[in-house]
MDAnalysis code that builds the backbone (N, CA, C; Angstrom):
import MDAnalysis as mda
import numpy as np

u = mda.Universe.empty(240, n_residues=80, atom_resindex=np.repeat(np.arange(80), 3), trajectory=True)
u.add_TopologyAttr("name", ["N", "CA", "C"] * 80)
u.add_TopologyAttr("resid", np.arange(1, 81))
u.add_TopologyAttr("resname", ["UNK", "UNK", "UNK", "UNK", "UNK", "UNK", "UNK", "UNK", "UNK", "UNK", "UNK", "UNK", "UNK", "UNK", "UNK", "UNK", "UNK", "UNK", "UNK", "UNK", "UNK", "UNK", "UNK", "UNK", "UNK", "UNK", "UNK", "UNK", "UNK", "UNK", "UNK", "UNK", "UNK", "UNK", "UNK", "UNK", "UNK", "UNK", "UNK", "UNK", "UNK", "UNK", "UNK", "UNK", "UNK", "UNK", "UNK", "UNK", "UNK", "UNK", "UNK", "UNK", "UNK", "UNK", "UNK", "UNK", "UNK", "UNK", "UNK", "UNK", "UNK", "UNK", "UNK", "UNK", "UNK", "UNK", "UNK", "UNK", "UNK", "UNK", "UNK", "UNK", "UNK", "UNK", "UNK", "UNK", "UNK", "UNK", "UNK", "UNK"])
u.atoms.positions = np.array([
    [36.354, -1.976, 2.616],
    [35.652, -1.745, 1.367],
    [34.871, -0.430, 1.464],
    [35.556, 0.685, 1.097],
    [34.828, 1.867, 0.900],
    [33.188, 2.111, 0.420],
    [33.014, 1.270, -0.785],
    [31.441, 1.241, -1.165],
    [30.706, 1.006, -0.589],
    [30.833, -0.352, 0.526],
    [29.871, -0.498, 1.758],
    [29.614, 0.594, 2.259],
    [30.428, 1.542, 2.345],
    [30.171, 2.302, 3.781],
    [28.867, 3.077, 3.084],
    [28.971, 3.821, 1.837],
    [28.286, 4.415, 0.856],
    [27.088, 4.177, 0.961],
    [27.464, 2.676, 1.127],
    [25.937, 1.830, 0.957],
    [24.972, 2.384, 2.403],
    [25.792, 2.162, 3.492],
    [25.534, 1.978, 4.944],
    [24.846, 3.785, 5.121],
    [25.763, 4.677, 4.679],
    [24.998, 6.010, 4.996],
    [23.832, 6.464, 3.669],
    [23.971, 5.365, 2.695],
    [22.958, 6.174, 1.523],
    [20.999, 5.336, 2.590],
    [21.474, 4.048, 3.340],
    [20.415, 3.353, 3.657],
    [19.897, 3.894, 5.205],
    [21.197, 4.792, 5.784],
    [20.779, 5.523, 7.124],
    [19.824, 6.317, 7.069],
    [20.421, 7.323, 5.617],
    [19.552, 8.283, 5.584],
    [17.939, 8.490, 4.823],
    [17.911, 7.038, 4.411],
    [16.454, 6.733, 3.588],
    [15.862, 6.644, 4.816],
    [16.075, 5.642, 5.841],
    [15.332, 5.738, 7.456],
    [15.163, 6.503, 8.082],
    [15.986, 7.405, 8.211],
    [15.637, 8.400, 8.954],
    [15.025, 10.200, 8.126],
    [15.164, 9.816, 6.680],
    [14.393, 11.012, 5.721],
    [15.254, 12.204, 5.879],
    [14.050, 13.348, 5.984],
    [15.001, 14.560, 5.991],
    [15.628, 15.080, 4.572],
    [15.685, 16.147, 4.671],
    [15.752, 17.138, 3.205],
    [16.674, 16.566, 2.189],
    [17.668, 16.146, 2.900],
    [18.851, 15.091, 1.501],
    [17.586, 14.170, 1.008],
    [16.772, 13.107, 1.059],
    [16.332, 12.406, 0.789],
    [15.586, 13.029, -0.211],
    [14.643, 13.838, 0.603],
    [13.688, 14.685, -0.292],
    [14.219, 15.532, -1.325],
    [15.235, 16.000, -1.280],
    [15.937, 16.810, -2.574],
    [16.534, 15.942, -3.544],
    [17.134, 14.459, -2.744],
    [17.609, 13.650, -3.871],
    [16.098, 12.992, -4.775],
    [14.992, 12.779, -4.324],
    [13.720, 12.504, -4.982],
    [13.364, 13.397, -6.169],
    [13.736, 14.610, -5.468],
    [13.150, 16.056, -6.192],
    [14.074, 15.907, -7.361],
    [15.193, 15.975, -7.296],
    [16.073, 15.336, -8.475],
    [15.586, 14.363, -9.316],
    [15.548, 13.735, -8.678],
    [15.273, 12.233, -9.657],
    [14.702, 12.349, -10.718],
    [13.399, 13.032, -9.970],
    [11.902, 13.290, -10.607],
    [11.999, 14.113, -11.706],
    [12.917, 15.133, -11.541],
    [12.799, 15.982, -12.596],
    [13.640, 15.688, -13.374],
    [14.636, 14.656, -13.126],
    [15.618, 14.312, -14.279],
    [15.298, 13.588, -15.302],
    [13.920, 12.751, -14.433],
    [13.423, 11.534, -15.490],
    [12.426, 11.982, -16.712],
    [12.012, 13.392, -15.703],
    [10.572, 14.222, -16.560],
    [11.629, 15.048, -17.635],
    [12.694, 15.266, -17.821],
    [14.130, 16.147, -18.683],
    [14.272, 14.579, -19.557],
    [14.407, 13.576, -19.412],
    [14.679, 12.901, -20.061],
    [13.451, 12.065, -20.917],
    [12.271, 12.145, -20.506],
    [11.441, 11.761, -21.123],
    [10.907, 13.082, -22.096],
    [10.249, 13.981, -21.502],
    [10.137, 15.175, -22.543],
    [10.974, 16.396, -22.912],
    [11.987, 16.428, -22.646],
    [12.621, 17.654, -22.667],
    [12.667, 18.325, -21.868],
    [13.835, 19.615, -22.693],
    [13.941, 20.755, -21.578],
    [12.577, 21.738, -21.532],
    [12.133, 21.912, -22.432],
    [10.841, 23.214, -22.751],
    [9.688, 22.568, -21.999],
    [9.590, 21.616, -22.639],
    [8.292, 20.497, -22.028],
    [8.491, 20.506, -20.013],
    [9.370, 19.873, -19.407],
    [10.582, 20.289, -18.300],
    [9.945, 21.675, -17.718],
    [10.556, 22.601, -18.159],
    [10.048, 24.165, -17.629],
    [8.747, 24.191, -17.595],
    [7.994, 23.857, -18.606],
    [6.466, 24.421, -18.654],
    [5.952, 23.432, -16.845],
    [6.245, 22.146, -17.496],
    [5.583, 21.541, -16.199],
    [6.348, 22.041, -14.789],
    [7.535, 22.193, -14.793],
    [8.222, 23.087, -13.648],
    [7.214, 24.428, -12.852],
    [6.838, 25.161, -14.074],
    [6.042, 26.881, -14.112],
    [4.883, 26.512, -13.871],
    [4.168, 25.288, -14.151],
    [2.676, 24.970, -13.875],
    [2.959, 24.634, -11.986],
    [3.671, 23.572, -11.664],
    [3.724, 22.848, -10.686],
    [4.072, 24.094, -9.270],
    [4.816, 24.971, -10.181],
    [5.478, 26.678, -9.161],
    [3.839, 27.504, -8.906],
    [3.261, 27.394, -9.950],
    [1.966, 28.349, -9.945],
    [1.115, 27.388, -9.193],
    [1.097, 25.905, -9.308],
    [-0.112, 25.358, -7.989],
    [0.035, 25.760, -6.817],
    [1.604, 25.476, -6.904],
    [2.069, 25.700, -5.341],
    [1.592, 26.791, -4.807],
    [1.651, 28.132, -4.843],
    [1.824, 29.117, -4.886],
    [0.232, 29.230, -4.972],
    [-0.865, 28.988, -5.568],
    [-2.410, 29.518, -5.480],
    [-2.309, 28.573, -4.341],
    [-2.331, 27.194, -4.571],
    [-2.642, 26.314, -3.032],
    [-2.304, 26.856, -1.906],
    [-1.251, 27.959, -1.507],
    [-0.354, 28.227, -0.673],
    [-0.923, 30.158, 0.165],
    [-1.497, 30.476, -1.541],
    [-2.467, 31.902, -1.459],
    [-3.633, 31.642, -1.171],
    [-4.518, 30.535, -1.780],
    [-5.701, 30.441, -1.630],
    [-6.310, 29.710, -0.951],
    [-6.104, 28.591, -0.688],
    [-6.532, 27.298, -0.042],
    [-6.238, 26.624, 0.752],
    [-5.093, 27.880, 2.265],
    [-4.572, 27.192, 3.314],
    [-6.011, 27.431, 4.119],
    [-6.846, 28.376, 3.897],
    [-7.617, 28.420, 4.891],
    [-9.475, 27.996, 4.202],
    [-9.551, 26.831, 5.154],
    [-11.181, 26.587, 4.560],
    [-12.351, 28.027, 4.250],
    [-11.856, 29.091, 5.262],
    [-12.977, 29.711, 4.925],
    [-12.841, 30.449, 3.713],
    [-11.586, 30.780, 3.188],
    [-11.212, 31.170, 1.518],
    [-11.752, 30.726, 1.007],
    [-11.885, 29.598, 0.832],
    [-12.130, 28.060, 0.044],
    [-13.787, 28.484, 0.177],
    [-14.275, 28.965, 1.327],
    [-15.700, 28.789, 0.863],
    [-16.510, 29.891, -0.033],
    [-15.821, 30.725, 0.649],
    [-16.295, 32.447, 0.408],
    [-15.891, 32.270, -1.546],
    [-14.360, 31.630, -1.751],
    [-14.515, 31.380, -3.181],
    [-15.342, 30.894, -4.168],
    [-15.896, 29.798, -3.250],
    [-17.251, 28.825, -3.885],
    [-17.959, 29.666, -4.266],
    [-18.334, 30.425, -3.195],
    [-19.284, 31.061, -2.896],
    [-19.986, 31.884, -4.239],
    [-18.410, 32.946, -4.308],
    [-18.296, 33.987, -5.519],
    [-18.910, 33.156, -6.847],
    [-18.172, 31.380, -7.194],
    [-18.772, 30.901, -8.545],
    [-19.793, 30.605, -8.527],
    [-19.882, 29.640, -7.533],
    [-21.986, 28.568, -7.441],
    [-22.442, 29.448, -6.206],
    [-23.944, 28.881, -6.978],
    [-24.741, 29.701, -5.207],
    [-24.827, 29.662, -3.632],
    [-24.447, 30.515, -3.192],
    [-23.779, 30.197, -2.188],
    [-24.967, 29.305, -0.914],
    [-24.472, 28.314, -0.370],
    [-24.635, 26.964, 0.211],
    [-25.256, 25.912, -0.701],
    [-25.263, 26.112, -1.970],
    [-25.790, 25.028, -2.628],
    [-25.097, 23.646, -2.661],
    [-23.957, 24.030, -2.853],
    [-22.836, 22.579, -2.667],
    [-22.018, 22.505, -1.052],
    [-22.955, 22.870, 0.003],
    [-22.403, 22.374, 1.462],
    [-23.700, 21.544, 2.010],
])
């Protein structure tokens, strides 16, 4: 029975993870967010979720960014 086997490597690779898993999620996710709001709706949240990444990734790998930023809005050590 061919489908078993399907079955047997779709349940290997949920255990053991790894980028198929995670790309088939990444799919999912965005197929369900395409089918609930659209394609435009779709992109925007796509372009928002690209631009977090991307400041989180510029700004906020390192705590002391993070503080010196504080810093620049509220007075600096008021909120440590």
């Amino acid at each position: 029975m061919p489908s078993s086997n399907i079955f047997q490597r779709i349940r290997q690779s949920l255990k053991r993870g790894g980028p198929g898993v995670a790309g088939a999620i990444v799919g999912f996710a965005i197929a369900l967010i395409w089918v609930r709001f659209g394609f435009f709706r779709l992109l925007f949240i796509l372009v928002l979720t690209a631009l977090g990444y991307y400041l989180g990734i510029r700004y906020f790998s390192d705590r002391e960014t993070v503080r010196r930023w504080l810093d620049k809005i509220f007075p600096p050590g008021k909120f440590r």
